[in-house]
C-alpha positions in Angstrom: 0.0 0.0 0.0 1.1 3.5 -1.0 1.7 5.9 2.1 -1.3 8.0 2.6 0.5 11.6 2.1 -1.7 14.7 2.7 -1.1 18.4 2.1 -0.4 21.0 4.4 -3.4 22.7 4.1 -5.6 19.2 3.8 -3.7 18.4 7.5 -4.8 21.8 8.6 -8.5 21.1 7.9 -8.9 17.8 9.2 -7.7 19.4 12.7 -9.7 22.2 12.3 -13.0 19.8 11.8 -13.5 18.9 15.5 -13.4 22.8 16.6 -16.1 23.5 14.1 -17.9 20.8 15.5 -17.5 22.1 18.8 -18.6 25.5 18.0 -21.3 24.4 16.2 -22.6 22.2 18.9 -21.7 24.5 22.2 -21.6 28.2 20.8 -23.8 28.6 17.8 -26.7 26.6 18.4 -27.6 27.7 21.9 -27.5 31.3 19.9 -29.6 30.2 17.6 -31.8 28.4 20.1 -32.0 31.6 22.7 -32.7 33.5 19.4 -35.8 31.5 18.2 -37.0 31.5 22.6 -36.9 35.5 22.0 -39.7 35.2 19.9 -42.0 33.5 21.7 -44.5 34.1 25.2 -42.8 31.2 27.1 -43.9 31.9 30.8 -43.6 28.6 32.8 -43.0 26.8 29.5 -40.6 26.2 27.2 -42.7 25.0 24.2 -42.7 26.7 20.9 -45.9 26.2 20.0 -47.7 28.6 17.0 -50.1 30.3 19.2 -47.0 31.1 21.6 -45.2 33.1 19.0 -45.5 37.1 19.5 -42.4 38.5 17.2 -40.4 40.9 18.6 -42.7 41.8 21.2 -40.5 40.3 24.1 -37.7 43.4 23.0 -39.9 45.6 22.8 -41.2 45.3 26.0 -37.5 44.9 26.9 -37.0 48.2 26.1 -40.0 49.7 27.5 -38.6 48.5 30.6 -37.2 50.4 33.9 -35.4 48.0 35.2 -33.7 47.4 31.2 -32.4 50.8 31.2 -31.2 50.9 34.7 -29.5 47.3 34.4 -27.7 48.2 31.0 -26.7 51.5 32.6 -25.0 49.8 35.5 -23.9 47.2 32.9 -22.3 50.2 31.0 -20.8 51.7 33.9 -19.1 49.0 35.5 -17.5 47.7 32.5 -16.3 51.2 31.3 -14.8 51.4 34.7 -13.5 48.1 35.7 -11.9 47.5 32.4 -10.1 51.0 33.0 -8.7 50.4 36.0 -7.9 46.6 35.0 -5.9 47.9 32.0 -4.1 50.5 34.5 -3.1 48.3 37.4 -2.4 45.4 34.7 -0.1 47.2 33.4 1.1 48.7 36.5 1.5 44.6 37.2 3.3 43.7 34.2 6.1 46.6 34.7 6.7 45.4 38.0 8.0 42.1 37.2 10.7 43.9 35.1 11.7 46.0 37.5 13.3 43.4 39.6 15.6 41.0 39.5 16.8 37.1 39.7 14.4 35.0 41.2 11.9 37.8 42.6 10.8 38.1 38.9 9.3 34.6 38.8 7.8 35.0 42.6 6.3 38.1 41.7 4.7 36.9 38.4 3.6 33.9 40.7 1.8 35.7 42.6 0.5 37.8 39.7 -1.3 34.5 38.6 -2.7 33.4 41.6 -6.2 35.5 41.4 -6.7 34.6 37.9 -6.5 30.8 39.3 -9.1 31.3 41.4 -12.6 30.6 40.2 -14.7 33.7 40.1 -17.8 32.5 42.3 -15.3 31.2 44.7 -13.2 34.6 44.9 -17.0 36.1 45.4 -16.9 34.2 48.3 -13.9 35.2 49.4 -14.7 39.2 48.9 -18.3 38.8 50.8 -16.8 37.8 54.1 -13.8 40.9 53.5 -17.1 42.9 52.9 -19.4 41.5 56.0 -20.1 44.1 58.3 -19.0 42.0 61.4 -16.5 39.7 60.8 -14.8 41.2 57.2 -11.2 42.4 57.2 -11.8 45.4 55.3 -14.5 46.7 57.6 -12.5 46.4 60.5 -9.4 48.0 59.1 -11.3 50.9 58.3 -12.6 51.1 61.7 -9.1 50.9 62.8 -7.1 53.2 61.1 -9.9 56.4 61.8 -11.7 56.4 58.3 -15.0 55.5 59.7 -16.5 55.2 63.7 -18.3 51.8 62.2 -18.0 48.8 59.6 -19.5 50.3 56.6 -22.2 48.6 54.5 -20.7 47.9 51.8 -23.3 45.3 50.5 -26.4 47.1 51.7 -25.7 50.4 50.9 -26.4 51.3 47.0 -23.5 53.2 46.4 -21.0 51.3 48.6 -22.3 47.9 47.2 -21.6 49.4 43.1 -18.2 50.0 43.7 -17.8 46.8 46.0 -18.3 44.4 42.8 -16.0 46.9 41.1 -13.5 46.6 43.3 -14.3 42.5 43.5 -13.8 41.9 39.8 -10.9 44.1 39.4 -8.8 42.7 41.6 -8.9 39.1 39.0 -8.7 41.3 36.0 -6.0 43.1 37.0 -4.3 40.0 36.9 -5.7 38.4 33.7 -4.7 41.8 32.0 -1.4 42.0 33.5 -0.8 38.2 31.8 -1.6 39.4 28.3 0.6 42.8 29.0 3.6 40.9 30.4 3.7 38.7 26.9 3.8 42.4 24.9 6.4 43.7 26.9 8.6 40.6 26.3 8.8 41.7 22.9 9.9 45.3 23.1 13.5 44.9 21.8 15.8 45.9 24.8 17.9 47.3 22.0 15.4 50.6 21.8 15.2 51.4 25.4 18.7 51.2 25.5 19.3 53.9 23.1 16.6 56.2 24.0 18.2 55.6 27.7 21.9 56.5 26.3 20.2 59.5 24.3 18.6 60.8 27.4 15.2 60.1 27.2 13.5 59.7 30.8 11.8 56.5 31.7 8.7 58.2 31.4 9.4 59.0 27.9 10.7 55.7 27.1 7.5 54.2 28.1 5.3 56.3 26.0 7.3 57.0 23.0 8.6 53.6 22.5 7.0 50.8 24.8 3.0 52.0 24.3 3.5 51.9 20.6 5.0 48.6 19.9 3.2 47.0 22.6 -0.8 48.7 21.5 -1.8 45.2 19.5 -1.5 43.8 23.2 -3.4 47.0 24.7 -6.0 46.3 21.9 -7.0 42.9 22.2 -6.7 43.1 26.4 -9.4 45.3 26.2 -11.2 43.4 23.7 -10.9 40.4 25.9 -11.8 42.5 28.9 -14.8 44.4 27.5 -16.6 41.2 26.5 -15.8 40.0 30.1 -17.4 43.2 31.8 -20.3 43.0 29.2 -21.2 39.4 30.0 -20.5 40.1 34.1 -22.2 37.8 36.0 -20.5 35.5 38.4 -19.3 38.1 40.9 -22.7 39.9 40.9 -24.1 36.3 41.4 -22.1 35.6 44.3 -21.6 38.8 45.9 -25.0 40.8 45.5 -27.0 38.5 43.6 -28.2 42.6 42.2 -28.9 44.0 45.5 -29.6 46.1 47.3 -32.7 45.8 45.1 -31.9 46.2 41.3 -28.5 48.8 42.3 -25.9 45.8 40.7 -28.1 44.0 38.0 -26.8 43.9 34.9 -27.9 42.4 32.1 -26.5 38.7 32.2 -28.0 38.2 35.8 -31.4 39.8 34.9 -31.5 37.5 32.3 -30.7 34.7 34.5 -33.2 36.0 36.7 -36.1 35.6 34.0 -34.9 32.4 33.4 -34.6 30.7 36.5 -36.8 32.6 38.9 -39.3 34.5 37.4 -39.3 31.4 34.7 -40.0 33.5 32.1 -37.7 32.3 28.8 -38.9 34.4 26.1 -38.3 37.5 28.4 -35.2 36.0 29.7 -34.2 35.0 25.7 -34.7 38.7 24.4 -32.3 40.3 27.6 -29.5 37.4 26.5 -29.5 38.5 23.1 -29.6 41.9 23.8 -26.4 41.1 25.9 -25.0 39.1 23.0 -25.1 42.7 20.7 -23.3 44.8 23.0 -20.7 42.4 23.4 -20.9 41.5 19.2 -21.1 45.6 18.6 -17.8 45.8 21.0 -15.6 43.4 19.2 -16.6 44.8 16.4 -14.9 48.1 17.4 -12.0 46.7 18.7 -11.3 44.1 16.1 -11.6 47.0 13.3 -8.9 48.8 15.5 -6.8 46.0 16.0 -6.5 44.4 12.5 -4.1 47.1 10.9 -1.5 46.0 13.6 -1.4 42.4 12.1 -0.3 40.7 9.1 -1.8 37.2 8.4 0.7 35.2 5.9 -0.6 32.3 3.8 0.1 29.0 4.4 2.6 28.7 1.6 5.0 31.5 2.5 
């Protein structure tokens, strides 16, 4: 028998077959499936029946909704801000790690990792007892270094409780963003800060003038990454606030879930996930369009 010999591009394929399948299976049809649920009156029921179908009256009583606006609002404003200050302490992260030495480089990016190890709802956990009013660390250390007379509430109090999941889901990001910035910075030549350095140039200057351009494909695609993250936000809510006090931290993945699961209203629930699924679609989008004249894509051949 002759030996079976297959192309390049043939071998390419035939591993790329079980990933389609797997997108297909896991990722598209579920889209395609919340999509069709959207346009049907499916309280306490799931079946698509003719008389059941109503359009795109689920959206538009989506967004004749209060508690839409507010929850996309919140949505809006934690993502805008937790993505800013992941992208600045991330990259606050990632310099760090170059700024020392030896074996305290690899400790510090150790350390570094470890929030992004931890799973989310489990880290919620961790952040609701630093929150509790009686027992949490954070409470007590403001109590003991003068800044308040008592624990504040910081998961009862609307204010106090928006910046709380904030603060929550930062602290991971941070991490995740610092991983992706740490990878750009290993390829800034040495050779250019070098020179700019024997030219004169400040660090300061050095960063911006040299580092933040070669490095803003990375930037890019962190904040892709992390966008879609604060869009779809929904395990730290979950865990910490479950949208309390009241509707203050709903946003709309968990007042989707909420349709869904307690108010067992699918159609409803349906038309806030896709809604969801634009804002995140419209977002990479954006940032894809930015980041593609960075790249080059080379065929197969060359």
């Amino acid at each position: 028998m002759k030996k079976l010999e297959l192309r390049e591009p043939t071998i390419a394929v035939l591993f790329l077959i079980p990933a389609i399948v797997g997108l297909l299976l896991f990722y598209y049809y579920p889209i395609g499936h919340t999509l069709a649920l959207s346009a049907y009156d499916l309280s306490h029921t799931a079946e698509l029946s003719p008389e059941r179908f109503v359009g795109l009256q689920n959206y538009v009583e989506v967004l004749q909704s209060k508690q839409f606006w507010s929850s996309i609002r919140f949505t809006l404003f934690f993502t805008l801000v937790a993505v800013s200050l992941e992208l600045t302490l991330g990259m606050m992260l990632a310099l760090s790690t170059y700024w020392v030495w030896g074996r305290l480089t690899g400790i510090l990016r150790a350390i570094i990792i470890i929030p992004w190890a931890i799973p989310q709802i489990i880290q919620a956990s961790i952040w609701r007892w630093m929150y509790n009013t009686d027992v949490g660390l954070i409470g007590d250390l403001f109590v003991r270094v003068g800044l308040t007379d008592a624990p504040p509430l910081f998961l009862s109090n609307p204010s106090l409780a928006r910046w709380a999941v904030i603060v929550a889901y930062v602290w991971k990001g941070a991490s995740v963003a610092a991983i992706f910035l740490m990878g750009g910075l290993a390829l800034v030549p040495k050779e250019l800060t070098d020179a700019a350095k024997v030219d004169g140039a400040r660090s300061w200057r050095r960063f911006w003038t040299i580092t933040v351009p070669m490095i803003m494909p990375t930037i890019l695609v962190t904040l892709l990454f992390r966008t879609m993250a604060g869009l779809q936000i929904f395990d730290i809510i979950y865990g910490l606030t479950n949208g309390g006090p009241g509707t203050t931290t709903e946003t709309l993945s968990s007042f989707s879930y909420k349709y869904y699961f307690k108010f067992v209203q699918y159609g409803r629930g349906s038309a806030y996930a896709v809604v969801t699924f634009l804002l995140v679609l419209i977002a990479s989008v954006i940032y894809i369009r930015r980041v593609q004249p960075h790249f080059r894509f080379k065929g197969l051949g060359s």
